[in-house]
C-alpha positions in Angstrom: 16.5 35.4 -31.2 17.1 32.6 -29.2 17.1 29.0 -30.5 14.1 27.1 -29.4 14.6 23.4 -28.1 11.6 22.6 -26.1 9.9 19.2 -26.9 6.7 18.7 -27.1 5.3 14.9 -26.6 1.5 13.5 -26.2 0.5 12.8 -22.6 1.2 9.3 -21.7 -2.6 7.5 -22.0 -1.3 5.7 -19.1 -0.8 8.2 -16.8 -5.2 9.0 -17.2 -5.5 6.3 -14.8 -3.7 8.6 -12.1 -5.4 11.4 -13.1 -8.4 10.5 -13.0 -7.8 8.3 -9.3 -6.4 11.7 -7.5 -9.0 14.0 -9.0 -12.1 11.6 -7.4 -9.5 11.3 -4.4 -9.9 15.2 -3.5 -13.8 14.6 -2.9 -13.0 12.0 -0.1 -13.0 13.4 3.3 -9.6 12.0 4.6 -7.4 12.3 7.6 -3.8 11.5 8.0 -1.7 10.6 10.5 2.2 10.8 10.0 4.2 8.3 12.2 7.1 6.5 13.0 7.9 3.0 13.2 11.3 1.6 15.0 12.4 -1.5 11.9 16.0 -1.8 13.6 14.8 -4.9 15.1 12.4 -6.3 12.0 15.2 -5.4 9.4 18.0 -7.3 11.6 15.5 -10.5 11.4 14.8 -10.4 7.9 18.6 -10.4 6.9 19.6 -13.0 10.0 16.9 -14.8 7.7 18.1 -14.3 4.8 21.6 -15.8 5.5 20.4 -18.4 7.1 17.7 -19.7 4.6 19.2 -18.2 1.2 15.7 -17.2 0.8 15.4 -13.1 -0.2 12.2 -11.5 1.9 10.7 -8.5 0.8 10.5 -5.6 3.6 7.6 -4.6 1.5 6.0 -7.8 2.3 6.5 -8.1 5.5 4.4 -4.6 5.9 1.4 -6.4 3.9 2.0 -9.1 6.2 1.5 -6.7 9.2 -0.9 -4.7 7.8 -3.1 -8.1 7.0 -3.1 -9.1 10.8 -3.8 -5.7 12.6 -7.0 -5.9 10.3 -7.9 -8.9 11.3 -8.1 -7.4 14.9 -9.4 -4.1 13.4 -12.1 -5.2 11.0 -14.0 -2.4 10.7 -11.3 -0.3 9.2 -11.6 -2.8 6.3 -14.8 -1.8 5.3 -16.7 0.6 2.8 -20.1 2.3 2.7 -22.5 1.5 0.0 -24.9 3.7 -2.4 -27.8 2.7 0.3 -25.7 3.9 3.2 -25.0 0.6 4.9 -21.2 -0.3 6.3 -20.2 -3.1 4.0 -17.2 -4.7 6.0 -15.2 -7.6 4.5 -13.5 -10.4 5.9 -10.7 -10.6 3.6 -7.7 -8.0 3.3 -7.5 -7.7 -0.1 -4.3 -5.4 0.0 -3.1 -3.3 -3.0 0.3 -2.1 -3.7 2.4 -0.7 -6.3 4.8 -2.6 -8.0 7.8 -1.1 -9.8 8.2 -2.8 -13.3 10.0 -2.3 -16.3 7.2 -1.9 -19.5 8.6 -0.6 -22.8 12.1 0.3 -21.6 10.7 2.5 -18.9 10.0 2.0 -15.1 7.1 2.6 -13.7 4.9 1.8 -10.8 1.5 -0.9 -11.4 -0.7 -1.7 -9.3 -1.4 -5.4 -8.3 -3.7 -6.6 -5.9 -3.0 -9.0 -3.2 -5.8 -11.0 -2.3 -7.1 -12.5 1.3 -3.1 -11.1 2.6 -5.0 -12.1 6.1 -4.9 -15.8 5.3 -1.4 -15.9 3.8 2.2 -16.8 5.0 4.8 -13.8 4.7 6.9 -16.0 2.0 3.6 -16.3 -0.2 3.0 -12.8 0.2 6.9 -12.1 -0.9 6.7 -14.7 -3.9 3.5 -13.0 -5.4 5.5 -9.4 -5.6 8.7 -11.1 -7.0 6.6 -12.5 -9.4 5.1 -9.7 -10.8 7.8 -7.7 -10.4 9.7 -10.4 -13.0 6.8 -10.6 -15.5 5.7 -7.3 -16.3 3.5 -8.7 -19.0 1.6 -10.1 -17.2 1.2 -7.0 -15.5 -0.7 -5.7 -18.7 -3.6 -3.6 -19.0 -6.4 -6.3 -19.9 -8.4 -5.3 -23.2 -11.0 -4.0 -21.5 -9.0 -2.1 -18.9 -6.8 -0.4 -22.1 -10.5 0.7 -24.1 -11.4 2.5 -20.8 -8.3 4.7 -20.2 -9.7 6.0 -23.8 -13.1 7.0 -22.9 -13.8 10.7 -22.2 -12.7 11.9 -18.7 -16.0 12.3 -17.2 -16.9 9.0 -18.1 -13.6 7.2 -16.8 -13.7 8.9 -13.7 -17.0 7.5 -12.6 -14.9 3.6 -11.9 -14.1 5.8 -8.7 -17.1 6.3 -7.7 -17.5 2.2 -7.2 -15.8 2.3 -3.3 -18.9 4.6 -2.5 -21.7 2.9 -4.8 -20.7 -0.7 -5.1 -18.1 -1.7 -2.3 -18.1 -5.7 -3.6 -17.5 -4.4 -6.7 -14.7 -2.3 -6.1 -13.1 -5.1 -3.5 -13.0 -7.1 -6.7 -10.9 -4.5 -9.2 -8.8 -2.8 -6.5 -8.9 -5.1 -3.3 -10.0 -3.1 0.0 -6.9 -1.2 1.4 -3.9 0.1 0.0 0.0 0.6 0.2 2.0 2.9 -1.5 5.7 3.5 -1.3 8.1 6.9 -2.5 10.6 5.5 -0.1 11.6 3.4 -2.9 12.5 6.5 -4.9 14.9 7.8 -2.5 16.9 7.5 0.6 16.6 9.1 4.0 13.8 10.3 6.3 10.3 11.6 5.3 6.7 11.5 4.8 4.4 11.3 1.8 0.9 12.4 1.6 -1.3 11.5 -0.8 -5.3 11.3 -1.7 -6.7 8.1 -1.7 -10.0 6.3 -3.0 -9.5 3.7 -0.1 -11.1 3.5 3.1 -7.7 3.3 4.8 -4.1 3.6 2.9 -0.1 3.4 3.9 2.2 5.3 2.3 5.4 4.4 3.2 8.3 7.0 3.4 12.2 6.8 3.8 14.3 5.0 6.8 15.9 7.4 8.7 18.6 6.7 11.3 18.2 8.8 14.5 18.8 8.2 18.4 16.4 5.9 20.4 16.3 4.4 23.9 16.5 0.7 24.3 16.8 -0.9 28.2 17.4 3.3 28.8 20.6 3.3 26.6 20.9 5.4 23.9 21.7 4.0 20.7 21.3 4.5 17.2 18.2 2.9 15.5 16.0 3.0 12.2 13.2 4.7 11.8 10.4 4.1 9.0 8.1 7.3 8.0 4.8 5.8 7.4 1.5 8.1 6.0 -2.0 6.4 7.5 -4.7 8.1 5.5 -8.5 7.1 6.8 -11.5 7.7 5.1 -13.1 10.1 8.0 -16.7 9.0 6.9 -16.2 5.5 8.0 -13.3 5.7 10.7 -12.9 8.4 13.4 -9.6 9.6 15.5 -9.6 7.4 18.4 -10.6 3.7 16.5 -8.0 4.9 13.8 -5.6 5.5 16.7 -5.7 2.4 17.7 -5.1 0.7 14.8 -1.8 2.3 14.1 -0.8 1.6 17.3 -1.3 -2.2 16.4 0.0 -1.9 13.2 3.2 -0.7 15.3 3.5 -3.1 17.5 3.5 -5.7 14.7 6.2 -4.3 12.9 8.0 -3.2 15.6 7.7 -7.2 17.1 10.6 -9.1 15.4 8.9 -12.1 16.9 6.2 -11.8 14.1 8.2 -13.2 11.5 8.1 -16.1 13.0 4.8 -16.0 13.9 3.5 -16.2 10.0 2.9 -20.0 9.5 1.5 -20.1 12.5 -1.7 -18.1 11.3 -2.0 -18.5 8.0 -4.0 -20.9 6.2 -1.8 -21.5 2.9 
């Protein structure tokens, strides 16, 4: 008879949250799109940057940052439909993303909202993630927020519900778009793909080097795997298309960096 060491722990009350986000996710009728974005450029900027300021920048950041402005010029991605059927589209880019923290010895990712991204400088947008990143308590379930993760399942899983029924309301608690990174889990090339309760969500992937053509010469370059998942019931092919194609363009612009203070309001 062999010796039995299996362990047996409670499930983590803080890991209902996901649960309960990815089982309401599977109802949504999503699309996703799986592309590549050329950082070479962006990446060489933000460390030229960084030398020459002393000032760290967050690649993460610099995404939102992107992300912010091809909404601005794609607005009615950034939008939700409400109980009565009406396209409730918002003016601010309230962006969330997941934030690697250290809570009780362990790490683990929290989310934290970013609000009116649209309007911000890419250094503001940096400093709030540093931030939370250094003071996970603050990072802390609110009462409220720790009372609910208790309630029976049926009954927590209707908060995810609110991006169909109350759109305002859900804009308020969990912004209006989202990003999500597992490249900061590994290294290398490749794609996640995940549910999502949000009209429109990035999940960003590994950097990958791999041959591309610049002025026809062949050269080596990096390549970021990016997931775009679209709520189908408020965004078709061709306007979602489009979007990415922006989005693209943005990040693969080095000038943008410099183009930050220029546009934002803060």
């Amino acid at each position: 008879m062999t010796d039995q060491r299996d362990t047996i722990e409670p499930f983590p009350i803080q890991r209902r949250g996901t649960v309960d986000a990815l089982r309401m996710a599977s109802r949504r009728s999503v699309v996703h799109g799986l592309v590549e974005f050329d950082v070479t450029e962006a990446r060489r900027r933000i460390d030229e940057r960084e030398e020459r300021t002393g000032a760290e920048l967050s690649f993460t950041a610099f995404l939102v940052f992107a992300l912010a402005r091809a909404l601005e010029d794609h607005p009615h991605i950034n939008a939700y439909r409400d109980w009565r059927g009406r396209i409730v589209q918002f003016d601010d880019v309230d962006v969330m993303v997941i934030i690697e923290v250290e809570i009780d010895g362990k790490r683990i990712g929290v989310p934290h909202v970013i609000r009116a991204a649209n309007r911000r400088t890419l250094r503001s947008i940096h400093d709030e993630i540093r931030t939370a990143q250094r003071d996970p308590d603050e990072r802390q379930r609110p009462g409220l927020a720790s009372l609910a993760v208790r309630l029976p399942g049926p009954v927590r899983r209707l908060f995810f519900r609110l991006p169909q029924w109350f759109p305002r309301r859900w804009k308020r608690i969990a912004g209006t778009v989202a990003v999500t990174s597992v490249g900061m889990f590994g290294t290398g090339g490749g794609w996640g793909i995940t549910p999502t309760n949000y009209t429109l969500q990035l999940t960003v992937g590994g950097t990958g080097q791999k041959p591309g053509v610049v002025d026809g010469e062949i050269e080596p370059r990096e390549y970021l795997s990016i997931t775009a998942t679209f709520d189908h019931d408020i965004v078709d092919g061709a306007p979602a298309t489009r979007f990415v194609q922006r989005l693209k363009e943005l990040v693969e612009d080095p000038e943008v960096l410099q183009r930050d203070s220029s546009r934002a309001t803060d």
